[in-house]
N, C-alpha and C positions, 0 to 999 in steps of 0.2 A: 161952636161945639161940634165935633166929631162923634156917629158913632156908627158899628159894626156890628151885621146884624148876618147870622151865618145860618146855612139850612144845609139840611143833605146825609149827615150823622147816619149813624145804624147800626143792626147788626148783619154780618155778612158770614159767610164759610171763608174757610181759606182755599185760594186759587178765585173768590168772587170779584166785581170790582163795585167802588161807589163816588159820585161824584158829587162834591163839595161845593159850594158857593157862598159869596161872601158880599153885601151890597152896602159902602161906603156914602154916608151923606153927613152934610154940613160942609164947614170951609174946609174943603178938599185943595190946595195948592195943586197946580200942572206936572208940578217935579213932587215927584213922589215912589214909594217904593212897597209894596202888596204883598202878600204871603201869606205863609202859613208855616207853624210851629205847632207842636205833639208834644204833649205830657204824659206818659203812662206811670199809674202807680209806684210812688216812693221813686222817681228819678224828675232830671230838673227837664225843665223844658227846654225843647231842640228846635232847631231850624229844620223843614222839613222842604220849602223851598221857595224861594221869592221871584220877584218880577220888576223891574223897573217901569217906569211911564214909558221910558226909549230903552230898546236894549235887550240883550238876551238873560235867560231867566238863574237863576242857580239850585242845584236840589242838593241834597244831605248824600251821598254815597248808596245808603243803604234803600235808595228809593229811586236812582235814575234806571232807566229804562225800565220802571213799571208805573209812575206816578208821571204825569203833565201838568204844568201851571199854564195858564193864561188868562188874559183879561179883557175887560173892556172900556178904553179911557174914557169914552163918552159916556157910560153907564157908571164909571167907577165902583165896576165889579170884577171880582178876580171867582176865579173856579181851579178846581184842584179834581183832575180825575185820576182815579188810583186803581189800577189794574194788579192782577195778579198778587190779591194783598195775602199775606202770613198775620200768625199770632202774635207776630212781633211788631203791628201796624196798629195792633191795640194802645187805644190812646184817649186823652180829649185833645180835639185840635182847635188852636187857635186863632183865627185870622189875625192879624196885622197889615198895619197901612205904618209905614214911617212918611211923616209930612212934610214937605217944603223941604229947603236946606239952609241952614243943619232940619238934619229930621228932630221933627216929636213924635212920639210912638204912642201909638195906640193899637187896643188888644179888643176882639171880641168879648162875646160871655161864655163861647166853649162849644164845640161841636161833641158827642160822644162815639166815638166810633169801635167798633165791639168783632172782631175777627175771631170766630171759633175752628180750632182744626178739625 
């Protein structure tokens, strides 16, 4: 069993920054793939940005050059720091781990994260 256990949520101003973390245990497979995805009220949930085991990471458009992903493969923990956030970063954020290949996905239980202008 896999499971995903996230810290770091809150609320911030806009222009603040807050960083995310996310600590993966059970049968974690070597090949694997980390992230994080945002739900805000009444819209479906988005890719926000991932990481592979090897390899360079990928972010959603609306969040490069202010959000960083990275990880740590020996800890199998990923972290998400989000700089210069807006109203529009209001969210609950998800960790995700896709495992082995083919992936099985799995989801945290939700970070809250609350951006006031």
């Amino acid at each position: 069993q896999v499971q995903l256990v996230e810290s770091g949520g809150g609320l911030v101003q806009a222009g603040g920054s807050l960083r995310l973390s996310c600590a993966a245990s059970g049968s974690i497979f070597s090949i694997n793939t980390m992230g994080w995805y945002r739900q805000a009220p009444g819209n479906q949930r988005e890719l926000v940005a991932t990481i592979p085991n090897v390899g360079s990471p990928t972010y959603a458009y609306s969040v490069k050059g202010r959000f960083t992903i990275s990880r740590d493969n020996a800890k199998n923990t990923v972290h998400l720091q989000m700089n210069s956030l807006n109203p529009d970063d209001t969210g609950d954020y998800y960790c995700y781990l896709g495992n082995g290949f083919p992936e099985t996905n799995y989801w945290g239980q939700g970070t809250q994260v609350t951006v006031s202008s």
